[in-house]
CHARMM-style PDB file with segment names, atoms N, HN, CA, C and O in Angstrom:
ATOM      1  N   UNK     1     212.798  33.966 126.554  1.00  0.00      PROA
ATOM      2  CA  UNK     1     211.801  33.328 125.705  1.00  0.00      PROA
ATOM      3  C   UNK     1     210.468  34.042 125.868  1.00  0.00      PROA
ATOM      4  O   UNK     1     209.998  34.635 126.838  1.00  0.00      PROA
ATOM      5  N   UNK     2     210.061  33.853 124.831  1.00  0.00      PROA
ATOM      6  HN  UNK     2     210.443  33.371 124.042  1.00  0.00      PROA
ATOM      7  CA  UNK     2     208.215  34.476 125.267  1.00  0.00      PROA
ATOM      8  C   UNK     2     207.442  33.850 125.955  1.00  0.00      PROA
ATOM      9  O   UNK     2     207.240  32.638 125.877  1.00  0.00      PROA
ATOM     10  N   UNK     3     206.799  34.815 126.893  1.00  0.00      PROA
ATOM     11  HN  UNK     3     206.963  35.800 126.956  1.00  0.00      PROA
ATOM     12  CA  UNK     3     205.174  34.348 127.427  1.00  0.00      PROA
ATOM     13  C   UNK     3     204.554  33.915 126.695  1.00  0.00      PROA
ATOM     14  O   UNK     3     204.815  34.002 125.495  1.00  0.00      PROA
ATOM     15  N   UNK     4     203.228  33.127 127.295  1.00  0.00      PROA
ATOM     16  HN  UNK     4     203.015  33.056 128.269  1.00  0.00      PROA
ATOM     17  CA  UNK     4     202.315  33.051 126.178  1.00  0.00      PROA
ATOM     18  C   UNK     4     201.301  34.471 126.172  1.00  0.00      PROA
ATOM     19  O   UNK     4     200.225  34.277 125.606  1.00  0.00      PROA
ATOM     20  N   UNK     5     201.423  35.286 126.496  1.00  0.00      PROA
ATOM     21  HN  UNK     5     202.297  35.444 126.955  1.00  0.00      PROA
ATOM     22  CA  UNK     5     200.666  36.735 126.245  1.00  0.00      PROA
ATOM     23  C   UNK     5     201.608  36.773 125.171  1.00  0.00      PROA
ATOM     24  O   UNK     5     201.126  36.348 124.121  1.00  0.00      PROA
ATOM     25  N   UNK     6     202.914  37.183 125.090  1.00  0.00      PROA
ATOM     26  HN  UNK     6     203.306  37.529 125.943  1.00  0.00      PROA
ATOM     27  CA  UNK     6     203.474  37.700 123.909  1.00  0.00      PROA
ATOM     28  C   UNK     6     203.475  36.619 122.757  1.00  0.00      PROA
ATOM     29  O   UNK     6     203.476  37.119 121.632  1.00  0.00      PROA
ATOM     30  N   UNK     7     203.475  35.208 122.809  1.00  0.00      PROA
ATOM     31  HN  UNK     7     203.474  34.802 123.723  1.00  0.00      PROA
ATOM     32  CA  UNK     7     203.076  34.370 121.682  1.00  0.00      PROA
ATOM     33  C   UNK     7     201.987  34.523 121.368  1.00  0.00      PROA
ATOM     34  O   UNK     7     201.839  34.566 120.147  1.00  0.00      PROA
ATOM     35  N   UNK     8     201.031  34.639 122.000  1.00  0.00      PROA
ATOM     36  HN  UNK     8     201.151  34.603 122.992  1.00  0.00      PROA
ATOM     37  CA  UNK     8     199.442  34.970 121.094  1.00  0.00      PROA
ATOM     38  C   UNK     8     199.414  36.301 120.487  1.00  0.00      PROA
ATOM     39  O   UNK     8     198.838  36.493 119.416  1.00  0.00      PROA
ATOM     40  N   UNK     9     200.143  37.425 121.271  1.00  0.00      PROA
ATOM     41  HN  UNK     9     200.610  37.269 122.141  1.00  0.00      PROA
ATOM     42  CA  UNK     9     199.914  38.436 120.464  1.00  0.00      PROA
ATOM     43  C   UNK     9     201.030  38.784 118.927  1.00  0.00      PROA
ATOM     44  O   UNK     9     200.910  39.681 118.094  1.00  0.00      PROA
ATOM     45  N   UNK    10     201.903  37.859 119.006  1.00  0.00      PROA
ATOM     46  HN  UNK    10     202.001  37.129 119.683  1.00  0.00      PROA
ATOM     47  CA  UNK    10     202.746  37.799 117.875  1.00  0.00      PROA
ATOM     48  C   UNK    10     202.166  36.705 117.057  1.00  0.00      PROA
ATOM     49  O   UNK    10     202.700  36.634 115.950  1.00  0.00      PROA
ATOM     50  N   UNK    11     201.140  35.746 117.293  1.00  0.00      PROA
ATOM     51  HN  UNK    11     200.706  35.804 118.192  1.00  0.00      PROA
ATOM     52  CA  UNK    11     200.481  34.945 116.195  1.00  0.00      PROA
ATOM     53  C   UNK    11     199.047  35.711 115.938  1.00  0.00      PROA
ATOM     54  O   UNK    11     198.350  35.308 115.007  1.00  0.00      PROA
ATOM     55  N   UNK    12     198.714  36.524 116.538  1.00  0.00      PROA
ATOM     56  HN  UNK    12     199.281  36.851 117.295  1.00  0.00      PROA
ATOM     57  CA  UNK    12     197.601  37.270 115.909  1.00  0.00      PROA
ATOM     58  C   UNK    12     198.064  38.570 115.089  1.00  0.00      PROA
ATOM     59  O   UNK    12     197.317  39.007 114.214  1.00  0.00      PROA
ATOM     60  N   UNK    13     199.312  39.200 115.372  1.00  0.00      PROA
ATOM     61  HN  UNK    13     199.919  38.845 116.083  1.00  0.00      PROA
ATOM     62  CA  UNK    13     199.712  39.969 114.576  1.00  0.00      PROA
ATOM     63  C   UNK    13     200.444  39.609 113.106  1.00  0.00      PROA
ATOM     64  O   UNK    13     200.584  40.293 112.092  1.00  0.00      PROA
ATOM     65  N   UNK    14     200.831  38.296 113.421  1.00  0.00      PROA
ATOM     66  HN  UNK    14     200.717  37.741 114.245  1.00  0.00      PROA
ATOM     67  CA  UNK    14     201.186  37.520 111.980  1.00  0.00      PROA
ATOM     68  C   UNK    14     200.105  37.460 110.912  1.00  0.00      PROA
ATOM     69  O   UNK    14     200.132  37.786 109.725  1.00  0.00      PROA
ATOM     70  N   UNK    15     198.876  36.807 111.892  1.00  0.00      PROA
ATOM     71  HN  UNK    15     198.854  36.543 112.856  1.00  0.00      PROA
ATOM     72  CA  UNK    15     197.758  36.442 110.820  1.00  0.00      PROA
ATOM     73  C   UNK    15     197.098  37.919 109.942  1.00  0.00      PROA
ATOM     74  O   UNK    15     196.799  37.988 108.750  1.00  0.00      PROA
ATOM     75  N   UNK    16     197.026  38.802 110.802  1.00  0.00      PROA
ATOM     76  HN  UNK    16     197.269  38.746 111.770  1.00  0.00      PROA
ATOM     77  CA  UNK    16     196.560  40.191 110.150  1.00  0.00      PROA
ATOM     78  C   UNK    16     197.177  40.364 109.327  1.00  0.00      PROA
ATOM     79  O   UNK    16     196.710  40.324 108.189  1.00  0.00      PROA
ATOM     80  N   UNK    17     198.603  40.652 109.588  1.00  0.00      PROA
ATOM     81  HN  UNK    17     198.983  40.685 110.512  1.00  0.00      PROA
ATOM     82  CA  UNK    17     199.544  41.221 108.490  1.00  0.00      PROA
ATOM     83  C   UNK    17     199.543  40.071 107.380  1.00  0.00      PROA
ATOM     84  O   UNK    17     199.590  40.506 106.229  1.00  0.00      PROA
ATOM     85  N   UNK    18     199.502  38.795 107.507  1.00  0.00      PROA
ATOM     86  HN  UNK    18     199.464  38.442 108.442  1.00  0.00      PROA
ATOM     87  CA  UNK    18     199.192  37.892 106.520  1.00  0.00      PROA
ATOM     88  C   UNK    18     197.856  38.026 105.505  1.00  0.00      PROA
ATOM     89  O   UNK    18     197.770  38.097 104.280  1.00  0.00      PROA
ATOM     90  N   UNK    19     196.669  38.027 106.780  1.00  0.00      PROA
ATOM     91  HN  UNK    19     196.739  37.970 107.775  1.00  0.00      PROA
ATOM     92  CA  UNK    19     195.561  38.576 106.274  1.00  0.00      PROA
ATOM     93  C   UNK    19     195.229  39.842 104.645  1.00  0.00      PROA
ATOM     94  O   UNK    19     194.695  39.702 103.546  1.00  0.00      PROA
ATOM     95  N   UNK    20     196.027  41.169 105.504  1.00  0.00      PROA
ATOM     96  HN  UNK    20     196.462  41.283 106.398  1.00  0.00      PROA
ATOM     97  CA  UNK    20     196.138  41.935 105.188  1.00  0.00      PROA
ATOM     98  C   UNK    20     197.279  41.777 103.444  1.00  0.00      PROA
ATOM     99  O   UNK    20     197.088  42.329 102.361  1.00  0.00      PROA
ATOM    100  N   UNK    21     198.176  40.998 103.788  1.00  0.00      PROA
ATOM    101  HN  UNK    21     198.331  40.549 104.668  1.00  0.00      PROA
ATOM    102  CA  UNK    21     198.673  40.833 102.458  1.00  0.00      PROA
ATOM    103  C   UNK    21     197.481  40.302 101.484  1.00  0.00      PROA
ATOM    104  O   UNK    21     196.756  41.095 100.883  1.00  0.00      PROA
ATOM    105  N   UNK    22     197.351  38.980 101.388  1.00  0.00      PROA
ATOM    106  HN  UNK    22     197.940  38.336 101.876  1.00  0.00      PROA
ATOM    107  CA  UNK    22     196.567  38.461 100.371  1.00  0.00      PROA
ATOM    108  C   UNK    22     195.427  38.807 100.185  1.00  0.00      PROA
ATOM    109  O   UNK    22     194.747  38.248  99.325  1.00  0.00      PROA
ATOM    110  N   UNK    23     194.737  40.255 101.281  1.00  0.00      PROA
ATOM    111  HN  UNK    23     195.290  40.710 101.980  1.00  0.00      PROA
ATOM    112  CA  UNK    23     193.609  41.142 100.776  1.00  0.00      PROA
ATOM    113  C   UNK    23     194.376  42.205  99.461  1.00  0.00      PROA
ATOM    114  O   UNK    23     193.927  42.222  98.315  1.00  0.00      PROA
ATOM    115  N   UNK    24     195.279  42.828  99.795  1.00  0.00      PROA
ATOM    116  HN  UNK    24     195.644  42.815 100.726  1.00  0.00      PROA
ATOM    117  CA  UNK    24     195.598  43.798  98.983  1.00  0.00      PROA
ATOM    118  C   UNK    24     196.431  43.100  97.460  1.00  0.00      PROA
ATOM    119  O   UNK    24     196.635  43.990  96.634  1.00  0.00      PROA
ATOM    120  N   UNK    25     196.879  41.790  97.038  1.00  0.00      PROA
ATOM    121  HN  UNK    25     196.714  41.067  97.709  1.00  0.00      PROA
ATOM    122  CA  UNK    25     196.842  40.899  95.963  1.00  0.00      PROA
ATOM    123  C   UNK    25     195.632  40.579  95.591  1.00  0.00      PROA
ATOM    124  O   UNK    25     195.461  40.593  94.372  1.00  0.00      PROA
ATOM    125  N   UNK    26     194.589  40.249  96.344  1.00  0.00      PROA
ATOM    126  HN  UNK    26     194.728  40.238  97.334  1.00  0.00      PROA
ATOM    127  CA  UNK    26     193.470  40.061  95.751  1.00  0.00      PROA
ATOM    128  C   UNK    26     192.844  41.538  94.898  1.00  0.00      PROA
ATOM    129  O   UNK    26     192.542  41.760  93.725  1.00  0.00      PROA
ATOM    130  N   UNK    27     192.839  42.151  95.835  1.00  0.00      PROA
ATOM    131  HN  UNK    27     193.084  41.970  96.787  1.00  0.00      PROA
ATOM    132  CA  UNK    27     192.365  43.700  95.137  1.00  0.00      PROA
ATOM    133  C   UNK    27     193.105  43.599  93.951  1.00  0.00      PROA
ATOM    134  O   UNK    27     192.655  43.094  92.923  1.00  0.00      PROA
ATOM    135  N   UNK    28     194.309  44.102  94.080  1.00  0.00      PROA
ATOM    136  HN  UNK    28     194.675  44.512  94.916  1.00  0.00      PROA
ATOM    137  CA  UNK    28     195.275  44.585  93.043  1.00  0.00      PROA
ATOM    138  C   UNK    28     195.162  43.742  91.827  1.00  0.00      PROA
ATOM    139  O   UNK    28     195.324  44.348  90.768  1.00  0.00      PROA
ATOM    140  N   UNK    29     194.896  42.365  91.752  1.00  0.00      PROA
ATOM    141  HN  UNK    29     194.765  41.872  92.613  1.00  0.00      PROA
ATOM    142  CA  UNK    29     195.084  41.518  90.400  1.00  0.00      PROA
ATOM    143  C   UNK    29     193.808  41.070  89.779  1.00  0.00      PROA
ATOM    144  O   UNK    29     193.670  40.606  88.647  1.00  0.00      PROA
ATOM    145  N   UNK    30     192.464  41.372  91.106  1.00  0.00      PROA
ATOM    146  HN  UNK    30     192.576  41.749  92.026  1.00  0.00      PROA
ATOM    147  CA  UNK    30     191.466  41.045  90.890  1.00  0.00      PROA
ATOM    148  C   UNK    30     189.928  42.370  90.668  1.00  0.00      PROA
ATOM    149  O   UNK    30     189.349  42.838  89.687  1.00  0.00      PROA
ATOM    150  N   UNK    31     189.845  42.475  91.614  1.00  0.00      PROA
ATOM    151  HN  UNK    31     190.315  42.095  92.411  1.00  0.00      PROA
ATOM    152  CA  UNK    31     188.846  43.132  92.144  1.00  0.00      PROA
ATOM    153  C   UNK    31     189.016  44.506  90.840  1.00  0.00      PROA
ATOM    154  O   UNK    31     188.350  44.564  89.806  1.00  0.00      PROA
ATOM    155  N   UNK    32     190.190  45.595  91.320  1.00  0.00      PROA
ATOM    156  HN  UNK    32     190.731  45.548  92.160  1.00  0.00      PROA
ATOM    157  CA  UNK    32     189.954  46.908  90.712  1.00  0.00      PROA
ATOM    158  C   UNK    32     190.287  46.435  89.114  1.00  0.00      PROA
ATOM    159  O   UNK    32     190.042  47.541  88.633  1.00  0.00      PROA
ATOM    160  N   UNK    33     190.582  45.791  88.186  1.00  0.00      PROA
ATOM    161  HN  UNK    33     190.781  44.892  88.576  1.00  0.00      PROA
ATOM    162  CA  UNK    33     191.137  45.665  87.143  1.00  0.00      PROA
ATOM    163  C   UNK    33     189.317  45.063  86.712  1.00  0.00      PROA
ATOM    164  O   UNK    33     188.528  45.405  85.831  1.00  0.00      PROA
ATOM    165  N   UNK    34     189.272  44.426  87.416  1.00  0.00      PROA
ATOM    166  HN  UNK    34     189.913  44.148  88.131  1.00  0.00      PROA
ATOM    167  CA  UNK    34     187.486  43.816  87.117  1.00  0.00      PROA
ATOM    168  C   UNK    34     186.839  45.610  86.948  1.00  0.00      PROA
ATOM    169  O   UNK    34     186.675  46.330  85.963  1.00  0.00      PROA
ATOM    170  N   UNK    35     186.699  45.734  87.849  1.00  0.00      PROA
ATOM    171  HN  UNK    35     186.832  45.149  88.649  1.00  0.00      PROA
ATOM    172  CA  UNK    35     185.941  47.207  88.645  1.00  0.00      PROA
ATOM    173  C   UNK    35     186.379  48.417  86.945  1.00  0.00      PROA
ATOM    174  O   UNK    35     185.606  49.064  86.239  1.00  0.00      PROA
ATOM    175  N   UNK    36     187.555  48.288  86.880  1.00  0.00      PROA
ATOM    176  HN  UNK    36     188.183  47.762  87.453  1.00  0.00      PROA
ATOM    177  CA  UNK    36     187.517  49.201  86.087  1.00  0.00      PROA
ATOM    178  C   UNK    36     187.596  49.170  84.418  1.00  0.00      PROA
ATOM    179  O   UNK    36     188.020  50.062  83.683  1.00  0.00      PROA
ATOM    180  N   UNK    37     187.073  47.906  84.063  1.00  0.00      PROA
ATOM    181  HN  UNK    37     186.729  47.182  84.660  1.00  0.00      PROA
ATOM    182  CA  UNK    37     187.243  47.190  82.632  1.00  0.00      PROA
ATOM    183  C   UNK    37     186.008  47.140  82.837  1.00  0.00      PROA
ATOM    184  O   UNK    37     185.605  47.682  81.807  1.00  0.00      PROA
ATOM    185  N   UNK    38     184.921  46.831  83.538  1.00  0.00      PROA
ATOM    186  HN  UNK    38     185.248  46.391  84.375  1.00  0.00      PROA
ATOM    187  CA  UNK    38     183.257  47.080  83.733  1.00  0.00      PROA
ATOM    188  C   UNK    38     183.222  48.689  83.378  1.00  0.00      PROA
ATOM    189  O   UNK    38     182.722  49.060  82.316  1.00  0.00      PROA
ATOM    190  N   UNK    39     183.589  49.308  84.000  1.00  0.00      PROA
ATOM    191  HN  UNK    39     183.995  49.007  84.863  1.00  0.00      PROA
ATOM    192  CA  UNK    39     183.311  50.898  84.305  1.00  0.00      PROA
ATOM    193  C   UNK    39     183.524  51.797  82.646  1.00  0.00      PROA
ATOM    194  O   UNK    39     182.902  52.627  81.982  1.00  0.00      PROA
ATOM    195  N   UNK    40     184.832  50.988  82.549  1.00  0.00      PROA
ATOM    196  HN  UNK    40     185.337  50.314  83.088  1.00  0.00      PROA
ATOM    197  CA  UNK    40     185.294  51.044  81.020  1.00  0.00      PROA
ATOM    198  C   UNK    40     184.002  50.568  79.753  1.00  0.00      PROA
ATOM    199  O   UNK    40     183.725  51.215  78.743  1.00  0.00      PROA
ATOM    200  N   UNK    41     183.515  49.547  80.106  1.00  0.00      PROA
ATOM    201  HN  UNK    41     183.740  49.021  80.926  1.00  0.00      PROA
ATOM    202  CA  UNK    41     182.839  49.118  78.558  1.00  0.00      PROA
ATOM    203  C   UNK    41     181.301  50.181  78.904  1.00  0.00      PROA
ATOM    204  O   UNK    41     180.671  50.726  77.997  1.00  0.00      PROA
ATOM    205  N   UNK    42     180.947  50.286  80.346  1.00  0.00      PROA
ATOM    206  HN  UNK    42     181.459  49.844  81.082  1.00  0.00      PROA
ATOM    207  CA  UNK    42     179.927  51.011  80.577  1.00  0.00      PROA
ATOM    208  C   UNK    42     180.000  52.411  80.098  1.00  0.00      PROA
ATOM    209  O   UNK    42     178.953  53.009  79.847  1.00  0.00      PROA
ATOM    210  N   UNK    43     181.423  53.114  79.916  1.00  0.00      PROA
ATOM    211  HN  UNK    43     182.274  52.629  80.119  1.00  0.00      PROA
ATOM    212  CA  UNK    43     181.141  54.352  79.517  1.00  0.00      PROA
ATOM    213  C   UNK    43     181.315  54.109  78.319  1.00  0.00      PROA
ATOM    214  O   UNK    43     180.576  54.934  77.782  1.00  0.00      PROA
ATOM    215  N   UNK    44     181.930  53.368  77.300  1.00  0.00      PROA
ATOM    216  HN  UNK    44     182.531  52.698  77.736  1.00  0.00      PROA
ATOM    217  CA  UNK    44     181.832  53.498  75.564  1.00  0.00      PROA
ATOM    218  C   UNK    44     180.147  53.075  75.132  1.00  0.00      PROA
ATOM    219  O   UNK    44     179.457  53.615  74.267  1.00  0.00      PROA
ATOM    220  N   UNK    45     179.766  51.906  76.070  1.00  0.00      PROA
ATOM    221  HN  UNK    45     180.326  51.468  76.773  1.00  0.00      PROA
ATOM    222  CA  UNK    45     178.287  51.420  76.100  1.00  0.00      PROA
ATOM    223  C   UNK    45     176.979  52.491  75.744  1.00  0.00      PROA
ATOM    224  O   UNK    45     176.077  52.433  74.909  1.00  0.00      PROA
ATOM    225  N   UNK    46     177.388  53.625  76.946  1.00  0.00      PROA
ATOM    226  HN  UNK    46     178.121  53.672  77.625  1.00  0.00      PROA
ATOM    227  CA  UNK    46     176.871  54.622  77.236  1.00  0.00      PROA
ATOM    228  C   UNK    46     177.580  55.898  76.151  1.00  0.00      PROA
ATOM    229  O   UNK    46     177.181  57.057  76.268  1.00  0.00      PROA
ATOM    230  N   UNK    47     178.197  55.686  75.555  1.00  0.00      PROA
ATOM    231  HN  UNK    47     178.521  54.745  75.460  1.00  0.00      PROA
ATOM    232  CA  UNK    47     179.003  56.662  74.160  1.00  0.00      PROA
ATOM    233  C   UNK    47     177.890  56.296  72.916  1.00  0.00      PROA
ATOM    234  O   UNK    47     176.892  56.856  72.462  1.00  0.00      PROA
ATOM    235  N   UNK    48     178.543  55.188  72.662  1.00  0.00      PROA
ATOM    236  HN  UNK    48     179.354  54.734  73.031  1.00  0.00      PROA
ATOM    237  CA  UNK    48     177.392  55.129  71.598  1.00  0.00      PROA
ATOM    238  C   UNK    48     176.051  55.138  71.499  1.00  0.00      PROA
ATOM    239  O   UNK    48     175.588  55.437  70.398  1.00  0.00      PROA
ATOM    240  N   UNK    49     175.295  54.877  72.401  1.00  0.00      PROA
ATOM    241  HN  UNK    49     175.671  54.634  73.295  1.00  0.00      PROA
ATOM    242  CA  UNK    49     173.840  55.182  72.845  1.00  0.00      PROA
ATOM    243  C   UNK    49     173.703  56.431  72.711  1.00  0.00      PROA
ATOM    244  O   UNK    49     172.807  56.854  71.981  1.00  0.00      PROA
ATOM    245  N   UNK    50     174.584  57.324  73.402  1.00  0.00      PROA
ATOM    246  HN  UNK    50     175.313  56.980  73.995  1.00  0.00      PROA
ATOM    247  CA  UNK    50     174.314  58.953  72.926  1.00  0.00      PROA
ATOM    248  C   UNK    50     174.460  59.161  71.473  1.00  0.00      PROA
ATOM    249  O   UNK    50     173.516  59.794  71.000  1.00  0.00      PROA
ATOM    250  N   UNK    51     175.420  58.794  70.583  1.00  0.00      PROA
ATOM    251  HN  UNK    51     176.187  58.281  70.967  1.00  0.00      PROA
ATOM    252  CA  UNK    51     175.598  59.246  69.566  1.00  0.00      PROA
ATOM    253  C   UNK    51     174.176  58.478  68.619  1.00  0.00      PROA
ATOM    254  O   UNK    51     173.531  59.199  67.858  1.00  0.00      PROA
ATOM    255  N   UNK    52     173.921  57.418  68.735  1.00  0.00      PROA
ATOM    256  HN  UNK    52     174.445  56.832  69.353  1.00  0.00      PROA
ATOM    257  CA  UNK    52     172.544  57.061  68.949  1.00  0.00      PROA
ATOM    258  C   UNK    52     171.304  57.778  68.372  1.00  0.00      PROA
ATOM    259  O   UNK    52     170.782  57.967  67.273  1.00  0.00      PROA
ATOM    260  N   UNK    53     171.068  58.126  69.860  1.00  0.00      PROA
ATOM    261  HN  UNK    53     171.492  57.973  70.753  1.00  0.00      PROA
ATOM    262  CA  UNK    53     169.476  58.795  70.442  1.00  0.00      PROA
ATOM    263  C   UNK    53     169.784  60.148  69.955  1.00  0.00      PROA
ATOM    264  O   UNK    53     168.777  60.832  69.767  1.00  0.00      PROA
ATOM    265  N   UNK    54     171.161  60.843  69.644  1.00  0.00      PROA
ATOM    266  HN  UNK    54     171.978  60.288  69.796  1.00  0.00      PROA
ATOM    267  CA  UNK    54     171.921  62.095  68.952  1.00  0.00      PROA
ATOM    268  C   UNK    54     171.078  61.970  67.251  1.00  0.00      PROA
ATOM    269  O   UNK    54     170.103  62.631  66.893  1.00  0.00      PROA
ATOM    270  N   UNK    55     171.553  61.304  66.736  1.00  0.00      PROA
ATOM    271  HN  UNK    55     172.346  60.767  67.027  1.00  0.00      PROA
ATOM    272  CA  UNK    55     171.304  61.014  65.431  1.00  0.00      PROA
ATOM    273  C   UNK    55     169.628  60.540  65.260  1.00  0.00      PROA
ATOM    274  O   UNK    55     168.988  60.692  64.219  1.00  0.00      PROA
ATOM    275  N   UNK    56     169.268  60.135  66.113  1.00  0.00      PROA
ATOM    276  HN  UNK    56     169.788  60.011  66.958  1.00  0.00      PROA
ATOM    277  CA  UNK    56     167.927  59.660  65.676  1.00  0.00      PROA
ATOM    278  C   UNK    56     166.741  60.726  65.740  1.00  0.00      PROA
ATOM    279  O   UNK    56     165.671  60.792  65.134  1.00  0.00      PROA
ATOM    280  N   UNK    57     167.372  61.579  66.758  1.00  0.00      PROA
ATOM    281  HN  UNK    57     168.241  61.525  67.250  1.00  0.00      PROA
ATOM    282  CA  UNK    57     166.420  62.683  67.145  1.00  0.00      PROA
ATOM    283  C   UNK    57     166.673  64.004  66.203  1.00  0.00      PROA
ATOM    284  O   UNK    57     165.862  64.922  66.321  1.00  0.00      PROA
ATOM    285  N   UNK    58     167.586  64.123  65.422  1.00  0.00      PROA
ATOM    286  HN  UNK    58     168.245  63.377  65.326  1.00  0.00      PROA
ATOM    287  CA  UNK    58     167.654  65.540  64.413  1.00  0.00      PROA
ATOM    288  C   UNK    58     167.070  64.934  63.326  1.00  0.00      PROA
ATOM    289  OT1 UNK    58     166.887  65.570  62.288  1.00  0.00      PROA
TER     290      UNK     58
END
């Protein structure tokens, strides 16, 4: 049976790897899809402003 050295260190290695899951679901469904649908409207944002300040200035 386990010590309790090896039960604490197998319930702190649970929680990380637990941890560690529902960080990388959060990223993946949240965070970069945000991150890169911002990044996205910022560069068409920044498209037409050039074509813009393009046209206004000739």
């Amino acid at each position: 049976m386990f010590e309790f050295d090896q039960y604490l260190g197998f319930i702190s290695f649970l929680t990380i790897l637990t941890i560690g899951f529902w960080l990388m679901i959060f990223l993946l469904t949240f965070v970069i899809p945000y991150w890169l649908i911002g990044a996205l409207r910022e560069y068409l944002k920044y498209g037409r402003n050039r074509q813009n300040l393009e046209e206004n200035t000739k």
